[in-house]
C-alpha positions, 0 to 999 in steps of 0.5 A: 652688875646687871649686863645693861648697866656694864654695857652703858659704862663700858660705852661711856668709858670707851667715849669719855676717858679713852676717846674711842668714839669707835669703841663705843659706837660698837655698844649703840644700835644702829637705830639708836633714837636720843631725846637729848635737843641738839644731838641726832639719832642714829649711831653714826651722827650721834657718836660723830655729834659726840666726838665734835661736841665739848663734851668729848673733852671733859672730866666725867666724874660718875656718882651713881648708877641705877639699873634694872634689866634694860634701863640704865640711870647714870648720874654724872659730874661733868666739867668741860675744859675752861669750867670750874663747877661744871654740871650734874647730867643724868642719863637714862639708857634703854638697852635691848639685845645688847646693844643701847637703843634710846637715850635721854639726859637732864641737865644742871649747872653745878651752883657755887656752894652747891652740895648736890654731890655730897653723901654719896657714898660710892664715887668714882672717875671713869678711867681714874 
């Protein structure tokens, strides 16, 4: 495992299985810049912008992991409280000097009868 992508879930699961907003804040830059609409750069206001967001509740499921030696590509599952379907999120992470610098993400809404999660081979649940 190449030390960005263990750097990303290791912050990932710190956020959403543990709920340790501090935990995960201590993998994020200062700096931290995301391109995500709605949330704001900066660790503090980003990780605070988290822990009050609906995404702080929900079930993440990760389904695949691309990294090379500073970005890190997670596609996720994600089901917030009161969802059934839930959506595929991907994020893209860019990690320097150990720590995670910038952030961007795509969203979708999982459609019923959708596949988009089948034959992948190697599924797991942050924190299951």
């Amino acid at each position: 495992m190449t030390t960005a992508k263990k750097i990303v879930l290791d912050c990932f699961e710190n956020m959403f299985v543990h709920k340790d907003f501090d935990a995960a804040s201590t993998n994020v830059h200062p700096d931290f810049v995301t391109h995500s609409p709605g949330f704001p750069s900066g660790r503090d206001a980003f990780v605070e912008a988290m822990r009050n967001s609906p995404m702080a509740g929900a079930d993440v499921a990760v389904k695949r992991v691309i990294a090379d030696d500073e970005h890190v590509v997670v596609h996720l599952h994600v089901v917030r409280p009161g969802e059934e379907l839930g959506a595929a999120v991907v994020d893209i992470v860019r990690v320097t000097d150990g720590l995670i610098v910038e952030h961007w993400d795509v969203k979708q809404p999982v459609p019923p009868g959708a596949e988009m999660f089948q034959g992948l081979e190697r599924q797991s649940s942050l924190g299951r």
